[in-house]
C-alpha positions as CSV (number, residue, x, y, z in Angstrom):
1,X,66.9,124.7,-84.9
2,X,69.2,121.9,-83.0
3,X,72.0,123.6,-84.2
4,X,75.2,121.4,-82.5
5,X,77.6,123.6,-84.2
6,X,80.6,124.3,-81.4
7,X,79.5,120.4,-79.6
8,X,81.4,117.8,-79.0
9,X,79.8,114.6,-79.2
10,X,80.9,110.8,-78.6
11,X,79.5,108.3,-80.1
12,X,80.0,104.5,-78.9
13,X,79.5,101.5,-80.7
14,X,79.6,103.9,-84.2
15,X,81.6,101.5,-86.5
16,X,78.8,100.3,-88.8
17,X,75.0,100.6,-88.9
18,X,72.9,102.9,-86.9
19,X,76.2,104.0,-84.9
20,X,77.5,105.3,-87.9
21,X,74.8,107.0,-89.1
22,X,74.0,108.9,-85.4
23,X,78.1,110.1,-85.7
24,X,77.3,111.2,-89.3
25,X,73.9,113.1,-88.8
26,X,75.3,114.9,-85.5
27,X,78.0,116.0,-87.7
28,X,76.0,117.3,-90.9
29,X,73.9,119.5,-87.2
30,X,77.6,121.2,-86.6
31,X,78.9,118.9,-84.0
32,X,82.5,117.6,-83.6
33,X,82.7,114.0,-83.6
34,X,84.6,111.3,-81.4
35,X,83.8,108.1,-83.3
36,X,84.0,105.1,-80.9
37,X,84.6,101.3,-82.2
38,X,86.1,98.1,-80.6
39,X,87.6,97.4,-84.1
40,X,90.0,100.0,-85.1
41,X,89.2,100.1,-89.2
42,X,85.6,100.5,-88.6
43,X,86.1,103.2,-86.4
44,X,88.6,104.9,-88.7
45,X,86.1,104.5,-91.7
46,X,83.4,106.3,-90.3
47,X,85.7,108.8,-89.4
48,X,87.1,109.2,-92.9
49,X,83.6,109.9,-94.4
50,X,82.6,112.4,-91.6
51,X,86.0,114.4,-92.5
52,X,85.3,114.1,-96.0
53,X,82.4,115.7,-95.9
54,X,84.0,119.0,-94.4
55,X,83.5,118.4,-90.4
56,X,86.0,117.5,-87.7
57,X,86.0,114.4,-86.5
58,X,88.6,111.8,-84.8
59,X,88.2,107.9,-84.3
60,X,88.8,106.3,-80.7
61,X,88.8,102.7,-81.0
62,X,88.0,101.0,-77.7
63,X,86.6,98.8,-75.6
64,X,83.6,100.1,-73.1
65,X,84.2,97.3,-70.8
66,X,87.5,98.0,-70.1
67,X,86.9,101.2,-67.6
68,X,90.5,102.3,-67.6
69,X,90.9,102.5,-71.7
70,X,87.6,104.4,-71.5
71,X,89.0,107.2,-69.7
72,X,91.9,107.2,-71.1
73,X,91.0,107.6,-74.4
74,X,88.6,109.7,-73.6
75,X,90.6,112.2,-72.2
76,X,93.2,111.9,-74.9
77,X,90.4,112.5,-77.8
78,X,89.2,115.7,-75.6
79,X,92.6,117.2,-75.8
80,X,92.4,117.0,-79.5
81,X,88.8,117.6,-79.9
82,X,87.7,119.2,-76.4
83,X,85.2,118.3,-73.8
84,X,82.4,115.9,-74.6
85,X,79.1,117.5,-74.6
86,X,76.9,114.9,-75.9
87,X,77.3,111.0,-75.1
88,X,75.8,108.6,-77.6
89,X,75.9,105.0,-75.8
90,X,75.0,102.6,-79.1
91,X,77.6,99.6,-78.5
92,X,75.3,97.1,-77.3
93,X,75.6,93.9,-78.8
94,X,78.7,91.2,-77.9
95,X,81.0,90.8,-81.5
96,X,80.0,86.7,-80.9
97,X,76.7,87.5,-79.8
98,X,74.1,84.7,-80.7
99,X,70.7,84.0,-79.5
100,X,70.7,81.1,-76.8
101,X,68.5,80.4,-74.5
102,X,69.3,81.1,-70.6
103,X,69.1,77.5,-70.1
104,X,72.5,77.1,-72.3
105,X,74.4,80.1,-71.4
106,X,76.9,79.8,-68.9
107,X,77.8,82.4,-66.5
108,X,80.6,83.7,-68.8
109,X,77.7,84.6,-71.2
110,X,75.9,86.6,-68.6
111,X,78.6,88.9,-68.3
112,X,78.8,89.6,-71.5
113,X,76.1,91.0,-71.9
114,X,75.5,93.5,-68.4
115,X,79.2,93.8,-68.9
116,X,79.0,96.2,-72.5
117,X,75.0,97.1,-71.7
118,X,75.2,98.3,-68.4
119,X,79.0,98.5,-67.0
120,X,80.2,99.8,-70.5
121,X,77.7,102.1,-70.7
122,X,78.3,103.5,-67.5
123,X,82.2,103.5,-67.8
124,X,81.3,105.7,-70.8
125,X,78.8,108.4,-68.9
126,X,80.9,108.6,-65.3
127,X,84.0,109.6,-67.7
128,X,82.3,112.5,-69.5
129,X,79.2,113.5,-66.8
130,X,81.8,115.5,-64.6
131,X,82.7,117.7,-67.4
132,X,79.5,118.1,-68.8
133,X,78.5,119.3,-65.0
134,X,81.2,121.9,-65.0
135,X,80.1,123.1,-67.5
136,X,76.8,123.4,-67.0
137,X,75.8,121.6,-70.1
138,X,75.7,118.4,-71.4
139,X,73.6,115.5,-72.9
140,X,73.5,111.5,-72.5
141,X,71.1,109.1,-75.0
142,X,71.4,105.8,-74.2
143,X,70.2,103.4,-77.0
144,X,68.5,100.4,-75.6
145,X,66.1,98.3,-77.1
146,X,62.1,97.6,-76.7
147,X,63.0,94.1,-75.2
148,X,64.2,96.2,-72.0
149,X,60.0,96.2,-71.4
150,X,58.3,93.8,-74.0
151,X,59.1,90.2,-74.9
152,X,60.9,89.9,-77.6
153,X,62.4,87.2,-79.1
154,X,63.7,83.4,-77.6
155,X,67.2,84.0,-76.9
156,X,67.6,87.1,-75.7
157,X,66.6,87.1,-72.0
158,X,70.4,88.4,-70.9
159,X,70.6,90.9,-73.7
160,X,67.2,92.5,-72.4
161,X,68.2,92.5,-68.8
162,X,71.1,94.5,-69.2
163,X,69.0,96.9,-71.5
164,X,66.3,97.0,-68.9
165,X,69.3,97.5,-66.3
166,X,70.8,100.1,-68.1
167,X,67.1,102.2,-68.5
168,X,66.8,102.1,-64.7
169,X,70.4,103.9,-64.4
170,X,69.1,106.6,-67.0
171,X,66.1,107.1,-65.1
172,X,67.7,107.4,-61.6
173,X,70.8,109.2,-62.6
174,X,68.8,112.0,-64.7
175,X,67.8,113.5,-60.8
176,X,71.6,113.9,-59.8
177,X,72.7,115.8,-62.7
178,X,69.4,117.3,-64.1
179,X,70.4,120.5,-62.0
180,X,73.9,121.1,-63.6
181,X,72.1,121.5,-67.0
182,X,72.8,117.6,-67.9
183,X,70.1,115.6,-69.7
184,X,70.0,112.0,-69.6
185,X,67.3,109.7,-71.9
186,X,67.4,106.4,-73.8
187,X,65.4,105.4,-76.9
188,X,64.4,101.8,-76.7
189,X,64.3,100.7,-80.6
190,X,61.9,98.1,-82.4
191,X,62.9,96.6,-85.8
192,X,65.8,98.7,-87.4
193,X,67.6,97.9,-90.8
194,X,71.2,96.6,-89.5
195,X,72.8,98.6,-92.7
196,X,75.7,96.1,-92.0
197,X,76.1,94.4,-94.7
198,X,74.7,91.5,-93.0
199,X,71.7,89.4,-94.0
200,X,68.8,91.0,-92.4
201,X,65.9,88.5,-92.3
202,X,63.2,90.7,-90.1
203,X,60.6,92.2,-91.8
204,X,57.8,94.7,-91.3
205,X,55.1,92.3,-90.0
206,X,53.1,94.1,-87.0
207,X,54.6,97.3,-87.1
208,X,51.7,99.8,-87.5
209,X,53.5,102.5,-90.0
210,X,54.3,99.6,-92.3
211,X,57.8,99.5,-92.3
212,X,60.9,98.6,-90.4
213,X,63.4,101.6,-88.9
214,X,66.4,102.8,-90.5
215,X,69.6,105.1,-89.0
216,X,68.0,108.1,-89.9
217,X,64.7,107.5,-87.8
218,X,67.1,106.8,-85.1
219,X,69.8,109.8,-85.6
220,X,67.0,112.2,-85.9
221,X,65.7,111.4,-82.6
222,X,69.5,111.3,-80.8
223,X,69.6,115.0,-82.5
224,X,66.4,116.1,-80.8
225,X,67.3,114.6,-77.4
226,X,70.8,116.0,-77.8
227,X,69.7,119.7,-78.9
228,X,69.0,122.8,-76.7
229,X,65.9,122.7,-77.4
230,X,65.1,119.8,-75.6
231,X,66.2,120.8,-72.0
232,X,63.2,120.4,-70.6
233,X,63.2,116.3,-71.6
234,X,65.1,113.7,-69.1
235,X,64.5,110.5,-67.2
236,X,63.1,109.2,-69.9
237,X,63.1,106.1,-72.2
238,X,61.2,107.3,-75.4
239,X,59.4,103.5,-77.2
240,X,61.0,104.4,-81.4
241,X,59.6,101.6,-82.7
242,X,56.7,102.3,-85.3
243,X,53.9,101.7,-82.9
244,X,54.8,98.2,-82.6
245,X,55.2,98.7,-78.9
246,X,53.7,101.0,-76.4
247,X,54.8,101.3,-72.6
């Protein structure tokens, strides 16, 4: 059961953390992996330990804003790998990114933010959803975050407009390619461990199963969404947060 073997997935923003772990964990199902990074030596990392552990993978360093090295590398990586079937879209947080409230941030700022949430992502998915159509078959997961719906936190209104931005494209794109056997969800995530070496000072207070998330809660729910058997599953933007939030 969600067997990838013979899949080609992409996954963006899969340098470090939860990234990494979603391009390991669709590996260790059988997929082929394209691992995505805007810093070359992150990418090339993860890529090392997915080969050393016996299955194919290739690192593609580059940056989702930039439309034109999208599909370029892209299409280079699929004539080493082949076609993309499954799109991970996890870059979604600015290298210089911190919190500031909207009454500090300057237009430049804005951008930053809908430009690698919502433009980035969508460079990524208008790239590979052709394909996948040909085909017949293919799967998008968008990772967004529960502040797309809920308040969150001072200092991250522009992060969670372009998350909420980038949950109204999955929704309305899901009904043009649902037909050509293309799935398209997000999972909007609560408190997960970064796993990024990074000092992590969140804890577990308010979330009902008593603990914060980890790359694995995550990755098992990309390998679900990204599986045959869950075909029937699109348009939608599943809450994986620990009960801490409910839409």
């Amino acid at each position: 059961m969600f067997d990838l073997s013979g899949k080609v997935a992409l996954v963006a923003g899969a340098g470090r953390g939860v990234g990494a772990v979603i391009a390991e964990m669709l590996a260790a199902q059988g997929a082929s992996v394209m691992v995505n990074d805007l810093f070359t030596d992150r990418a090339r990392s993860v890529t090392a330990k997915i080969a050393a552990s016996g299955a194919r993978a290739i690192s593609v360093p580059f940056d989702i804003t930039d439309r034109e090295a999208v599909q370029t590398c892209i299409r280079e990586a699929s004539d080493a790998l082949g076609p993309v079937d499954i799109l991970v879209n996890n870059a979604g947080v600015p290298p210089d990114f911190r919190p500031a409230e909207f009454k500090d941030m300057q237009p430049a700022d804005w951008h930053k933010f809908v430009d690698l949430n919502l433009f980035g992502s969508v460079h990524c998915i208008e790239a590979v959803s052709a394909g996948m159509c040909e085909r017949g078959w293919g799967r998008i997961v968008q990772i967004s975050s529960v502040a797309a719906r809920g308040t969150f936190r001072a200092g991250t209104t522009m992060y969670a407009a372009s998350k909420s931005g980038i949950e109204a494209f999955v929704r309305h794109y899901s009904q043009e390619v649902g037909a050509c056997g293309v799935t398209v969800n997000a999972l909007a995530l609560g408190r997960v461990e970064r796993d990024t070496g990074e000092p992590d000072r969140r804890d577990s207070s308010g979330i009902p199963v008593g603990r914060m998330g980890t790359g694995k809660d995550v990755g098992a729910a990309v390998i679900y969404l990204a599986s045959t058997e869950a075909s029937w599953i699109t348009g939608q933007t599943i809450q994986l947060n620990g009960g801490a939030y409910a839409s």
